[in-house]
N, C-alpha and C positions, 0 to 999 in steps of 0.2 A: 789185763794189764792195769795198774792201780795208778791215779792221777788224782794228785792231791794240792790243787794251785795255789796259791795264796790270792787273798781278796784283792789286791791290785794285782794279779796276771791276770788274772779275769778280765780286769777293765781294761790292760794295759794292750795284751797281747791274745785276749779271747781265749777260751778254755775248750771252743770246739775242735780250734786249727791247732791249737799245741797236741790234746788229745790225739788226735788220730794223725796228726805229723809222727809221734809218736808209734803207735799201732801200725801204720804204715810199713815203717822199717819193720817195726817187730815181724809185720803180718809174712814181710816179703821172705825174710831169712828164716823163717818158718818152712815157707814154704821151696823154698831152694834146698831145705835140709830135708824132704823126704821124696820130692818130686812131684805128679801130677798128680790132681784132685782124683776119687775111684767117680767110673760112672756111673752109680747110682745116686740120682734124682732125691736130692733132701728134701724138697719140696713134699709139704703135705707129711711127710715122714711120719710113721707112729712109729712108739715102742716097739712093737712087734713086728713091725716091718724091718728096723732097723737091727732087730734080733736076728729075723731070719736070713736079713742079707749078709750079716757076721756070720753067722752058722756055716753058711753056702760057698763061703770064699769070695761074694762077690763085693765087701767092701770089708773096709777098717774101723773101728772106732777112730782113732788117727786121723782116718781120710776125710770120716766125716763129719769130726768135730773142724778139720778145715775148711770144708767147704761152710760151714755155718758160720765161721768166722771171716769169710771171705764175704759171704751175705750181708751180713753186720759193716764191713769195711767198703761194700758198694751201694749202701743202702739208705745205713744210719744219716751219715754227714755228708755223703756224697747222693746221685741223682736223687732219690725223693725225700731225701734227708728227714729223715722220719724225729730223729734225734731222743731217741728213748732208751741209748745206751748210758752210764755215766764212767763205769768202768770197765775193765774187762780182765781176767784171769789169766795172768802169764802165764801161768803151770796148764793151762786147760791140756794142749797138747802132751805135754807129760803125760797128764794124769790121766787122757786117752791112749797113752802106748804102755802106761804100764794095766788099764784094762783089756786092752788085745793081750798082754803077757799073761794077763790071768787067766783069758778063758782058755790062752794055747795050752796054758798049763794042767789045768784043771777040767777043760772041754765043759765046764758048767756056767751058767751065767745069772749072776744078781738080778732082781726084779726090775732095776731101773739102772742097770751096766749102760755103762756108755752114754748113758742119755743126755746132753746138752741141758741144762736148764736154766731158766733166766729168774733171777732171784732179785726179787723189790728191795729197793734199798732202804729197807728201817729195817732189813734182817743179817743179825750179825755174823759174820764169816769172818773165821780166825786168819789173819793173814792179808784181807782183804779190804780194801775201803768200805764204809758204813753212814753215811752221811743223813742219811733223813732227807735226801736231796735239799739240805741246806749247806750256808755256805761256814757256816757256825760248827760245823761238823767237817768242814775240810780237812780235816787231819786225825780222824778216829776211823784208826785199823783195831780194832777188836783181837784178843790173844785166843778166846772161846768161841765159838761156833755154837750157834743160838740153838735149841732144842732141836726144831725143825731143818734146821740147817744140816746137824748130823744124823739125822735120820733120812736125810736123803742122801747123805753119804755113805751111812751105812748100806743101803738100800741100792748104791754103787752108781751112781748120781754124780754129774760132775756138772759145777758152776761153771757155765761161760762167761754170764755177764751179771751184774747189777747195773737194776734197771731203773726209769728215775720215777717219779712221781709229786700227788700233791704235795709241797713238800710240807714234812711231818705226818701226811695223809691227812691234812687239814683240806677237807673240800677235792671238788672231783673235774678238776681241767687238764692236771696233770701238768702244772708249773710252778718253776722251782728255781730259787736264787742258784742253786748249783750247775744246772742244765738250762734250762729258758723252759717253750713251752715244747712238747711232744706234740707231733701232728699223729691223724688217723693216718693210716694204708688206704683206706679207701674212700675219702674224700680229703684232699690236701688242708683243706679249708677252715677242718670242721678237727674239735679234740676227741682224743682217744677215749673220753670218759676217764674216770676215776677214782679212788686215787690210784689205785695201778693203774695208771695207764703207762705206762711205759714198759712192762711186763705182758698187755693187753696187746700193744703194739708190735712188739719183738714177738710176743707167738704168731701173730697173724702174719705178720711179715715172713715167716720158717727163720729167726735168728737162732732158734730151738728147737727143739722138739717140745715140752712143761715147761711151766711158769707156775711162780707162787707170786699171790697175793695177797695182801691182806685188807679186811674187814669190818670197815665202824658202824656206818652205815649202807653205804653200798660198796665200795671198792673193791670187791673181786668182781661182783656180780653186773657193775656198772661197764668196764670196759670189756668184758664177756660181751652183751649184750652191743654195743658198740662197732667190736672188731669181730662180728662173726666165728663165736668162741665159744665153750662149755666152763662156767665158772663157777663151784661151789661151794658156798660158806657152810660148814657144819656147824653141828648143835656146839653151842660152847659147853666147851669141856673137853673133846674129843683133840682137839688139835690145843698142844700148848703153846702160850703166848711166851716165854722164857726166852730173853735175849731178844726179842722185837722191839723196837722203841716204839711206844707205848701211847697211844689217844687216850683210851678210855676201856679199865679193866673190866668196867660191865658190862660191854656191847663189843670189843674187839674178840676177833678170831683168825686165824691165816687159811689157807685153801689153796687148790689149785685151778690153775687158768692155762686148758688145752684147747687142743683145735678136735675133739673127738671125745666122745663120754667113757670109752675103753680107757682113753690115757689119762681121762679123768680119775678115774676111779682106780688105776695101778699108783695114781700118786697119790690120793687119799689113804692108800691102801699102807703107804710107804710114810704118811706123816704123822698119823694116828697113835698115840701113846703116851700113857702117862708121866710126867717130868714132878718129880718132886716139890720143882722150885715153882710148878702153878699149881694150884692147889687143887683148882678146880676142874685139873683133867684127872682127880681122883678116878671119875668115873670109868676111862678107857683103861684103867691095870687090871680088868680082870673081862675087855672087853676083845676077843678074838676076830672078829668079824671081816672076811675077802669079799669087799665089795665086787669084785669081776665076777663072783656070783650072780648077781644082779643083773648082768648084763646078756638079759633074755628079747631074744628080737620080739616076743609076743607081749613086752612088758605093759602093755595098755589093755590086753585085753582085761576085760573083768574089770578092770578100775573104775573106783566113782571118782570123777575130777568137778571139783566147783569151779565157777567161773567167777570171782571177783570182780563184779562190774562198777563199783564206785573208783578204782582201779582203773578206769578209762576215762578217758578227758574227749568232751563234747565240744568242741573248739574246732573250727577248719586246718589249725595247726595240728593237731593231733587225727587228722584222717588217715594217714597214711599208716601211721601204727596202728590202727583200729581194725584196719579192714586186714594186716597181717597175721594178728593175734587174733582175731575172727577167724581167718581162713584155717589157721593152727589147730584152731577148737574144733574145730571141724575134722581137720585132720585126724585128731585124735579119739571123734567117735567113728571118722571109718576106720581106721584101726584097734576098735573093739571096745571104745571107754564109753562108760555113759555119763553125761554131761549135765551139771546140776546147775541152772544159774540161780547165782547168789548177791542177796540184795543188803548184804550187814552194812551198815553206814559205817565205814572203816575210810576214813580221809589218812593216805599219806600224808601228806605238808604238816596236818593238825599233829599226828604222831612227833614229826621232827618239831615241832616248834614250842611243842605242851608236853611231849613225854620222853621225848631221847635226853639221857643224860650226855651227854659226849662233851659238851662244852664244860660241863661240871667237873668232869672228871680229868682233863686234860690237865690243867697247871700240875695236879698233886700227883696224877699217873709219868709225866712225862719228865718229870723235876725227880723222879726214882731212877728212871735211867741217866739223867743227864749227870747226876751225882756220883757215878760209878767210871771209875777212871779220870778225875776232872782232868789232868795234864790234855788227855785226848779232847779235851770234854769241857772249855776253857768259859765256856760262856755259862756254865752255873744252871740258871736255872731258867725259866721263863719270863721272869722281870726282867731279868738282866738281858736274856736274847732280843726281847723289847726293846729294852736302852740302847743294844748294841747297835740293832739297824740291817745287824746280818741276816735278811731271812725276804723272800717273794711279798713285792707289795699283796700281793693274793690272799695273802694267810691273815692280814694285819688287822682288820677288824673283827676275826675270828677271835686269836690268840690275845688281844685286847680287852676282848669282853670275859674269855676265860676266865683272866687275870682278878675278875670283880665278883667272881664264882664261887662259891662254897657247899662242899660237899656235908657241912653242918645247916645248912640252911632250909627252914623250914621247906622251900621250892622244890629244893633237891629232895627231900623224904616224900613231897607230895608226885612227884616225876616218876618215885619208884614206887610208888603206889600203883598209880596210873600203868606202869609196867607189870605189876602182877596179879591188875584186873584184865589187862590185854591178853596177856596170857590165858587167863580163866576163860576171855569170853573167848577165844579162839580156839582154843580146845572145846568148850563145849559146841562150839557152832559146828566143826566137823565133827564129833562124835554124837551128835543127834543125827547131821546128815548122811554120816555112815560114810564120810567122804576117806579119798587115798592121799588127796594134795588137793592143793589148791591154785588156777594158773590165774597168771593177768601180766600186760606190758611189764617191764622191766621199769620202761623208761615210757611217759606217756604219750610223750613229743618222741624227734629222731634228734639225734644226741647232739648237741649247741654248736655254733660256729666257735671258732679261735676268736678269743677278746669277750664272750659271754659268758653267762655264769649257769650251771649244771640249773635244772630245775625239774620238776614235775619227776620225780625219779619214785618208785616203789619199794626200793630195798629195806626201805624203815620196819616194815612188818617183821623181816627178818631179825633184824638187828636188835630191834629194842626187846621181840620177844625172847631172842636169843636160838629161838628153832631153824631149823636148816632147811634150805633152798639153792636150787641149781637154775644157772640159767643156761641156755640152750639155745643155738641160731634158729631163727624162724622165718627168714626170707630178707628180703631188702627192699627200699622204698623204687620209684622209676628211676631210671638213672638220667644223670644230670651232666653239664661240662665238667663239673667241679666233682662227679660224683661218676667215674664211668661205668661201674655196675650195679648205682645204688649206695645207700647209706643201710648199712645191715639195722636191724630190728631184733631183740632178744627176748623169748618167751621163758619165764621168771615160775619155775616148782617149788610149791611151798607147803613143807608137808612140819607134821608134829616132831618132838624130841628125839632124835636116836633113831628116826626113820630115812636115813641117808641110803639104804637100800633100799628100799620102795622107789625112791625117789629116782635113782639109778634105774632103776626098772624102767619106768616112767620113760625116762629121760631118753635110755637105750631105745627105747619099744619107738617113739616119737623117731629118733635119730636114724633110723635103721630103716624104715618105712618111709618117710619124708629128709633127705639129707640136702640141709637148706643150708650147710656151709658152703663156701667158697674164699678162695684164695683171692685178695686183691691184687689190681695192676698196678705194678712198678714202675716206675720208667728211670 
């Protein structure tokens, strides 16, 4: 259901209580028009689960894109008011009875039929709100469906929600002049990570089944790692960026964010393919590759995995992840890997602060989308979103310094240098060690309260090199009042170019032997 307020109903009349005053009724005449919820248990749900229970007669796509939407409407704004929705698909139930009519029809079933999926909002859907969770985008419904957007329809995909985030996916708190801020599921207190977090949040919560996110620096892999999640950024190239609004075309990528490495990997499977209009998923049009191949319960044995030890933070704040992603390493050589520790002096922070372009790229990346449709699209460009006022005090000293940026500038050419010696030395560092991946914390700390700022995070490796990493739940800290079963903890695979299968391997072989998810408590 699409909510598009003006900047004084926001302030006037609140944008959460009109919303779901809204959805309410919708929800209720919804659910008067087909009768009661099926009993099968959406909770946890996979793909395949939800296949076999369609198969068997014992539920509906229908019933159970209801009850997800029912999760969402007791969840989101009401008891734990998670508030990671911004919009929601009027058509969702449609678009669920007309795939029960398909498979009545045809008894066959699309890769991703039926499946709920929660879609970050800087990804465009024809039809549907697109905001960048700002407020400056209140009013852009998009006519085209962003690359990945139709391939997950193609793949028989159906949008429940758009989800909110850092807004512009500037930074990883996951707040946004559109929505406010997104809390975690499993500590109230504390943010969902970022910048999906509100895609991070809605899987963990089961407001879905898949989640897409996308990728600068860490934000798939940051609130995976957060919300007890499996969240994979691929090699760029592999997934096109076409119809995303836009940080930065040299480190940005989209991916998925499940609660399982199976549903991981049927949605990688499904976003995968070359799109004309980015140039640089050239490489996936002549690439066939079924990641669910990959998904071998022995996938550790044999493997050499390094351990990234400048990747761990020596600090009494940081014990609590240490001794989890210890315990994991461990894990993984009794399940058959052998364990290489690695001393490379590879500082996160230095990578973000001396090598990531993101900020460089942001004015002249984002000012291409903002320019396409301006009626929708009213605020121009990045100066002028400045001038306007409409946007998350959050972002303001990011998008500010942007502003003084240049992609001509000696700094910038020295940045991408810096980028394709990292590269060289990373490659050669696992091809002397003959390694498969490489693991270390996600996040070095356990991921910040509400009102702080993201820090000490790992995903830079991925990003700036532009190689692909999966992260994976790895257990959760003691549990606390504010935390009743812990604050989850995510172990971060980071392997070379185009090895998203190994990585699955990996990832499966670990998941399957050690399954350290869990579902948070609601109330």
């Amino acid at each position: 259901m699409q909510f598009a307020p003006s900047l004084e109903s926001i302030h006037e009349l609140g944008i959460i209580e009109v919303k779901f005053a809204q959805f309410k009724l919708a929800a209720l005449t919804m659910a008067l028009s087909f009768g009661a919820s099926a009993a099968v248990n959406t909770e946890e749900l996979t793909i395949a689960q939800l296949h076999q229970a369609v198969k068997e007669n014992k539920t509906t796509f229908k019933q159970t894109m209801q009850n997800y939407l029912d999760a969402i409407e007791q969840s989101d704004q009401k008891g734990a008011k998670l508030n990671s929705v911004i919009s929601l698909n009027d058509q969702a139930i449609a678009q669920a009875e007309a795939a029960d009519a398909a498979f009545k029809k045809t008894g066959k079933l699309k890769p991703l039929q039926g499946v709920p999926v929660l879609l970050k909002d800087n990804v465009d859907t024809a039809g549907l709100l697109t905001t960048g969770a700002s407020i400056s985008l209140k009013d852009n419904v998009p006519t085209q469906d962003a690359f990945i957007a139709q391939k997950l329809k193609d793949a028989g995909a159906i949008v429940i929600a758009k989800t909110n985030l850092h807004e512009f996916a500037v930074w990883g708190e996951t707040r946004s002049s559109m929505l406010g801020q997104t809390l975690n599921p499993y500590g109230l207190t504390r943010t969902p990570g970022g910048s999906s977090g509100g895609t991070g949040a809605g899987v963990a919560a089961n407001f879905g089944i898949i989640g897409i996110g996308t990728d600068t620096i860490n934000s798939i892999r940051s609130p995976a790692s957060a919300n007890s999640l499996v969240g994979i950024r691929p090699t760029i190239g592999l997934v096109s960026r076409g119809g995303i609004i836009p940080y930065s075309f040299t480190q940005d990528t989209a991916g998925p964010i499940t609660r399982s490495v199976e549903d991981a990997a049927k949605t990688l499977n499904a976003i995968v393919g070359y799109d004309k209009a980015d140039e640089v998923t050239a490489m996936a049009k002549s690439m066939h590759v079924d990641y669910t191949q990959s998904l071998k319960a022995d996938g550790l044995k044999n493997k050499r995995i390094g351990v990234l030890n400048s990747f761990f933070g020596t600090g009494e704040q940081h014990q609590a992840t240490n001794a989890i992603i210890r315990n994991s390493v461990e894990q993984m050589k009794q399940a058959g890997a052998t364990i290489i520790e690695l001393d490379a002096p590879i500082d996160a922070d230095a990578l973000v602060k001396n090598v990531s372009v993101h900020l460089y790229d942001l004015q002249d990346d984002l000012n291409t989308y903002l320019a396409v449709n301006p009626k929708q699209k009213p605020v121009g460009d990045l100066k002028a979103l400045i001038a306007s006022g409409q946007f998350d005090a959050g972002i303001k000293s990011n998008i500010e310094t942007a502003v003084t940026l240049s992609k001509d500038s000696d700094e910038y050419k020295r940045r991408l240098k810096g980028r394709e010696q990292l590269q060289k030395d990373v490659q050669k560092l696992m091809t002397e060690q003959k390694l498969d991946a490489v693991v270390f914390p996600h996040q070095k700390r356990l991921v910040v309260p509400v009102g702080e700022t993201q820090v000490e995070r790992n995903g830079v490796l991925g990003s700036v090199t532009g190689f692909p990493s999966i992260v994976v739940p790895a257990g959760f800290s003691p549990k606390s009042e504010t935390a009743p079963i812990g604050v989850p903890v995510g172990l971060e695979i980071f392997g070379l170019p185009l090895t998203e299968g190994k990585l699955i391997e990996i990832a499966y072989g670990y998941e399957q032997h050690y399954p350290m998810r869990q579902k948070p408590v609601l109330k």
